[in-house]
FIMI-944988 format. One line per field, with one value per residue: residue number from 1; residue in one letter; chain; x, y, z of N, C-alpha, C in turn. Coordinates in steps of 0.02 Angstrom, whole numbers, always signed. Layout:
BEGIN
num: NUM / ...;
residu: a / ...;
chaine: A / ...;
n.xx: X / ...;
n.yy: Y / ...;
n.zz: Z / ...;
ca.xx: X / ...;
ca.yy: Y / ...;
ca.zz: Z / ...;
c.xx: X / ...;
c.yy: Y / ...;
c.zz: Z / ...;
***
This chain:
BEGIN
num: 1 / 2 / 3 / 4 / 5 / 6 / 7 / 8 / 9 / 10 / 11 / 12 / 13 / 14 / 15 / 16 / 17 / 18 / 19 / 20 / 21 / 22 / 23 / 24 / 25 / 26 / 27 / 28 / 29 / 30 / 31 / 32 / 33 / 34 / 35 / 36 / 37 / 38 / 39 / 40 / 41 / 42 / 43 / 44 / 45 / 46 / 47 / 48 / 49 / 50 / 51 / 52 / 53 / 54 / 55 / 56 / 57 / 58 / 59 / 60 / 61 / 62 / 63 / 64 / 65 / 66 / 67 / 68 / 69 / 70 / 71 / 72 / 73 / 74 / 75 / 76 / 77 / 78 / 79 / 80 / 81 / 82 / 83 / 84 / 85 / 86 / 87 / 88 / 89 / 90 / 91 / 92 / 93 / 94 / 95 / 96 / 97 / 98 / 99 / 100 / 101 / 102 / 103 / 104 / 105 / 106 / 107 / 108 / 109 / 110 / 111 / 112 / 113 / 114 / 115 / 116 / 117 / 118 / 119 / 120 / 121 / 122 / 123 / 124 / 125 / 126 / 127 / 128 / 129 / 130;
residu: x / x / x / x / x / x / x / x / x / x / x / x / x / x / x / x / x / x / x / x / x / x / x / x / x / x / x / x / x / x / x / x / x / x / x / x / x / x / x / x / x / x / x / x / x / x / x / x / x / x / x / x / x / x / x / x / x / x / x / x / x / x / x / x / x / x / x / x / x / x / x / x / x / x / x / x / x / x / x / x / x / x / x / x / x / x / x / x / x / x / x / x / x / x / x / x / x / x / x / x / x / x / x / x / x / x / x / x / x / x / x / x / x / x / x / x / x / x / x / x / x / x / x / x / x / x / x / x / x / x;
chaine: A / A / A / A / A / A / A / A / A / A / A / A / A / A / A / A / A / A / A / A / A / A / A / A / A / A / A / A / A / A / A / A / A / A / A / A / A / A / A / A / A / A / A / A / A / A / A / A / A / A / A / A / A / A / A / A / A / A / A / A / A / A / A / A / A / A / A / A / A / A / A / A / A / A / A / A / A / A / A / A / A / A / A / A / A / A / A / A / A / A / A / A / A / A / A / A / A / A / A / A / A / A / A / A / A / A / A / A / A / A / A / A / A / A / A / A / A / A / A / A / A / A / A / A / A / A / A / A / A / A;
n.xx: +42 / +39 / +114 / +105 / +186 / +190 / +311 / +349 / +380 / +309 / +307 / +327 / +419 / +373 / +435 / +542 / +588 / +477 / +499 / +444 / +428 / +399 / +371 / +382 / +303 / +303 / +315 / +392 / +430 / +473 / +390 / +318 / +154 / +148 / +109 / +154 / +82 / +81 / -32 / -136 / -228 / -260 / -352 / -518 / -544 / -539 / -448 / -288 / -232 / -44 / +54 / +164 / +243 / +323 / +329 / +443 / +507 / +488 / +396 / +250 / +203 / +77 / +13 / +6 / +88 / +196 / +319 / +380 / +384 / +474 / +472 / +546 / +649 / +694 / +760 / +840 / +791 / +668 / +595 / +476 / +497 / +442 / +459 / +441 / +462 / +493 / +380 / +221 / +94 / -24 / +30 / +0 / -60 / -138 / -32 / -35 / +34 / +4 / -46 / -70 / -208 / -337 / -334 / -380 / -519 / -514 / -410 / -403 / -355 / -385 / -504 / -659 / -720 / -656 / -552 / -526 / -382 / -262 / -195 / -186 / -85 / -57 / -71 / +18 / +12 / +80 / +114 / +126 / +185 / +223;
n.yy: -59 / +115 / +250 / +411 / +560 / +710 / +857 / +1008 / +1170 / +1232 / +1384 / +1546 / +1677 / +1838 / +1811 / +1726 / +1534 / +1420 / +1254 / +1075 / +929 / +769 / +608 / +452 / +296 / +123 / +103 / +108 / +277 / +302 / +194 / +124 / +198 / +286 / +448 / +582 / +725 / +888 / +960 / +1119 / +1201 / +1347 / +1431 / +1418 / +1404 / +1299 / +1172 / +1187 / +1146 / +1101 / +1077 / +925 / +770 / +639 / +466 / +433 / +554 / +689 / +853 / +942 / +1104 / +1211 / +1338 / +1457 / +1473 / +1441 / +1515 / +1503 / +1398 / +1237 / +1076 / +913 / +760 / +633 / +496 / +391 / +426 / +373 / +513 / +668 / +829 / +977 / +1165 / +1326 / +1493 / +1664 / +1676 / +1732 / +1797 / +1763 / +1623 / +1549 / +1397 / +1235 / +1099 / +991 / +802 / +707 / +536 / +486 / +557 / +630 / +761 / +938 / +1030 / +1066 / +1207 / +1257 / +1263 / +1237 / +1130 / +1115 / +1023 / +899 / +818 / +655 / +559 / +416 / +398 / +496 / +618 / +675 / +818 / +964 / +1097 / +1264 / +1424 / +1603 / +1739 / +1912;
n.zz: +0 / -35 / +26 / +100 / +133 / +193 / +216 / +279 / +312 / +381 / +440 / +343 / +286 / +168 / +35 / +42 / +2 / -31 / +13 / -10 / +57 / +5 / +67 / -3 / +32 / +22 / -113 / -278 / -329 / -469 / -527 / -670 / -722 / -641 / -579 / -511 / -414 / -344 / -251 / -165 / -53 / -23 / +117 / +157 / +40 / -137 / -197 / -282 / -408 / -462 / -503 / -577 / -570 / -666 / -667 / -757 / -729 / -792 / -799 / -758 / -746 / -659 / -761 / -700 / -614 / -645 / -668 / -530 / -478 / -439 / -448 / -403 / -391 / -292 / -321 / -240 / -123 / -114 / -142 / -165 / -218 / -193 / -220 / -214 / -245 / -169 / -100 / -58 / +61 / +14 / -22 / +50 / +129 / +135 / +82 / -15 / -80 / -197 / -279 / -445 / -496 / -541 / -699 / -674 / -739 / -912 / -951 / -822 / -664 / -563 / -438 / -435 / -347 / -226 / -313 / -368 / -341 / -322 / -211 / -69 / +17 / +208 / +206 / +218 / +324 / +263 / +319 / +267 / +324 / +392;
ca.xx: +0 / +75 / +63 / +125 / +216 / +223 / +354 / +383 / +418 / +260 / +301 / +394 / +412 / +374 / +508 / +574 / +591 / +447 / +516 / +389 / +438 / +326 / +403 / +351 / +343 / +256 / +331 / +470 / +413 / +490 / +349 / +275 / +159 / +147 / +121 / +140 / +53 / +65 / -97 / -139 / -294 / -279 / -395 / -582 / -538 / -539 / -395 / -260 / -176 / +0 / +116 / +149 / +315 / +303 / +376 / +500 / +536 / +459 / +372 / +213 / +164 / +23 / +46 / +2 / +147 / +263 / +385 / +403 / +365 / +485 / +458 / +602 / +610 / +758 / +740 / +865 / +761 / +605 / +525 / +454 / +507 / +409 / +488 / +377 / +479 / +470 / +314 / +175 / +59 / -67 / +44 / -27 / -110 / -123 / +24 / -28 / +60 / -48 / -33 / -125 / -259 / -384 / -342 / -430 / -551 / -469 / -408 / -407 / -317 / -436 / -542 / -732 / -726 / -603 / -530 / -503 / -330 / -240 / -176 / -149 / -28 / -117 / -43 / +65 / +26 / +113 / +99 / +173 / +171 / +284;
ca.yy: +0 / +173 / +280 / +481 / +588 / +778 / +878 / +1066 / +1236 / +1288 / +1466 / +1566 / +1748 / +1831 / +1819 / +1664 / +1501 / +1356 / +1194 / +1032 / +859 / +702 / +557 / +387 / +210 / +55 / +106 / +176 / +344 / +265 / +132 / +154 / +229 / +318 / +525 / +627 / +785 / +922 / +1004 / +1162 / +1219 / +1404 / +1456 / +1446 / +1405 / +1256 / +1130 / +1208 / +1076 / +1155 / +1028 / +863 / +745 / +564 / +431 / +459 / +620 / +733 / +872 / +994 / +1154 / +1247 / +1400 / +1533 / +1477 / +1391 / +1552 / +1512 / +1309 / +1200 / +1006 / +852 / +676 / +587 / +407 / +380 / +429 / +393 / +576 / +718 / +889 / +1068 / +1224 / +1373 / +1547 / +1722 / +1667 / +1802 / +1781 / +1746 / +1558 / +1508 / +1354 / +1170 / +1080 / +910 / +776 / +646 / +511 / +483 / +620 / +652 / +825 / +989 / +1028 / +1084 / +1285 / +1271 / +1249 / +1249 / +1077 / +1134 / +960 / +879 / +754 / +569 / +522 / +356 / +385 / +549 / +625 / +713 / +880 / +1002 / +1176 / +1313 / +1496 / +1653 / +1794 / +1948;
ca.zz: +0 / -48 / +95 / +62 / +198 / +163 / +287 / +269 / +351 / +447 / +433 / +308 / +286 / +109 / -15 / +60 / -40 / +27 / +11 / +48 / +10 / +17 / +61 / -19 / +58 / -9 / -197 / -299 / -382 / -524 / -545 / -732 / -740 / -582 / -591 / -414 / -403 / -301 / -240 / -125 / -27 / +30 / +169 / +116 / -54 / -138 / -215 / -363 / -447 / -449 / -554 / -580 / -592 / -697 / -647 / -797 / -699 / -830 / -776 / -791 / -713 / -685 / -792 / -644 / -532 / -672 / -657 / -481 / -456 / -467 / -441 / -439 / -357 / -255 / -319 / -184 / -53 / -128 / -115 / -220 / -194 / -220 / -223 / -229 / -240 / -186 / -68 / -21 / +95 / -32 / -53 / +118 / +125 / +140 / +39 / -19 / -139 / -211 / -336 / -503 / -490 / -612 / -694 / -656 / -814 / -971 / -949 / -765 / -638 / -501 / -444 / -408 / -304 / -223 / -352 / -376 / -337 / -301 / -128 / -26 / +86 / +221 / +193 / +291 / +333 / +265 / +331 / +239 / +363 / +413;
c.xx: +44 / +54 / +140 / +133 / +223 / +260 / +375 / +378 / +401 / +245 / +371 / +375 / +410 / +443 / +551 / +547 / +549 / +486 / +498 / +425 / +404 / +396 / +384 / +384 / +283 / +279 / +358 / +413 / +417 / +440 / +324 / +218 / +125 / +162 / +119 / +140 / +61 / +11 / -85 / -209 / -297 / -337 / -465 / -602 / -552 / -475 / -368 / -213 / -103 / +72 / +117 / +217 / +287 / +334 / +454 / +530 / +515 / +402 / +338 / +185 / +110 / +60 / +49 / +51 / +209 / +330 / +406 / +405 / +434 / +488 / +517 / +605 / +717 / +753 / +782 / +837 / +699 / +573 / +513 / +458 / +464 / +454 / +447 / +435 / +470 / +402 / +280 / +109 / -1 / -44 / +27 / -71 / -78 / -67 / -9 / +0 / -8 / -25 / -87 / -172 / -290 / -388 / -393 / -461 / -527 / -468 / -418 / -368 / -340 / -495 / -628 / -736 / -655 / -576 / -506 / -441 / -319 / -245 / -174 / -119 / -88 / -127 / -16 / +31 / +72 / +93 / +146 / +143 / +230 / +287;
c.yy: +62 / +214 / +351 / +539 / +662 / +793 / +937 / +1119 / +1274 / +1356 / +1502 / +1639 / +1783 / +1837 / +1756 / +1618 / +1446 / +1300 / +1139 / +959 / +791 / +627 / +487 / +324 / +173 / +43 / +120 / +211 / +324 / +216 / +167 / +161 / +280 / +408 / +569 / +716 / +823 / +979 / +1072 / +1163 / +1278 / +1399 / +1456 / +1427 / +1314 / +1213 / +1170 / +1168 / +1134 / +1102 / +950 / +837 / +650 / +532 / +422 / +545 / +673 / +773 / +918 / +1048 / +1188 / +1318 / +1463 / +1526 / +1449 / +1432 / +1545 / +1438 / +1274 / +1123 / +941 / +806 / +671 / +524 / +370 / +371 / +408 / +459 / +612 / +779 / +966 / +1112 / +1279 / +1450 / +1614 / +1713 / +1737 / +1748 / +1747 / +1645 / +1514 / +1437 / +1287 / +1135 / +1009 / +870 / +698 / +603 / +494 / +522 / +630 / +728 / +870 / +994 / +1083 / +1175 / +1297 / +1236 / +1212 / +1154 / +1137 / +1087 / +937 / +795 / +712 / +572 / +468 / +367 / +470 / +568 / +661 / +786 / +912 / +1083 / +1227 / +1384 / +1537 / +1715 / +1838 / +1949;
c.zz: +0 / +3 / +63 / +136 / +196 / +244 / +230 / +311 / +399 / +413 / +398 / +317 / +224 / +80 / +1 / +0 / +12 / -18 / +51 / +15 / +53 / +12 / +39 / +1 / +22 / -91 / -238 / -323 / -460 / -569 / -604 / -708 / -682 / -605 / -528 / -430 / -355 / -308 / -184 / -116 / +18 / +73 / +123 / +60 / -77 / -173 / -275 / -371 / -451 / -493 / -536 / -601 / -605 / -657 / -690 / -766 / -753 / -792 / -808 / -748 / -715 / -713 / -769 / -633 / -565 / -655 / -561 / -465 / -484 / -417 / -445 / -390 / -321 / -284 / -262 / -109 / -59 / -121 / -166 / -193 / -232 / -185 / -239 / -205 / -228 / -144 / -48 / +38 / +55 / -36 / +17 / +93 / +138 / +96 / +39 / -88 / -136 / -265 / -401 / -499 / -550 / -611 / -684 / -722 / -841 / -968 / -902 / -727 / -554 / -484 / -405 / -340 / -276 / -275 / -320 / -374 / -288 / -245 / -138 / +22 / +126 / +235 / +251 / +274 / +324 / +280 / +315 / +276 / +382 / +501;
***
């Protein structure tokens, strides 16, 4: 059973660099055709898909946050790493990684619902405050 670990920072300050990484047990990352997502859930709001790394390590961003996102794997360690740059308070929110996920609908970024994916981590809290 794939079980999904996120661990990151709590509390950052703006302009700082977040850095969350999900740790995976039960499965390499690697497994075909395995895709690990990272999601968010500001305050109130609801889920924004936010990129995605294959198990070929190929990667896709959402196109709001691509100039600041970036995404890459350990196969060593098993994990999956986000990087989110330049944070504002606005980048508050839940951090979660998931696997296989059924995308957001076409020209969005945004889920109305919370989507279908394989397994989920059970997210970490990040707070961007001065």
């Amino acid at each position: 059973q794939v079980q999904l670990q996120e661990s990151g920072p709590g509390l950052l300050e703006p302009s700082q660099t977040l850095s969350v990484i999900c740790t995976v047990s039960g499965d390499s990352i690697t497994t075909k055709y395995y895709a690990w997502t990272w999601l968010r859930q500001p305050p109130g709001t609801g889920l924004e898909w936010m990129g995605v790394i294959a198990y070929d390590g190929s990667t896709h961003y959402s196109p709001s946050l691509k100039s600041r996102t970036s995404i890459s794997r350990d196969t060593a360690k098993n994990q999956i790493s986000l990087q989110l740059k330049s944070v504002t308070p606005e980048d508050t929110a839940v951090y979660f990684c998931a696997r296989d996920c059924d995308p957001p609908s076409p020209g969005s970024t945004w889920y109305a619902l919370k989507p279908k994916c394989a397994t989920w981590g059970q997210g970490t809290q990040v707070t961007v405050a001065s």
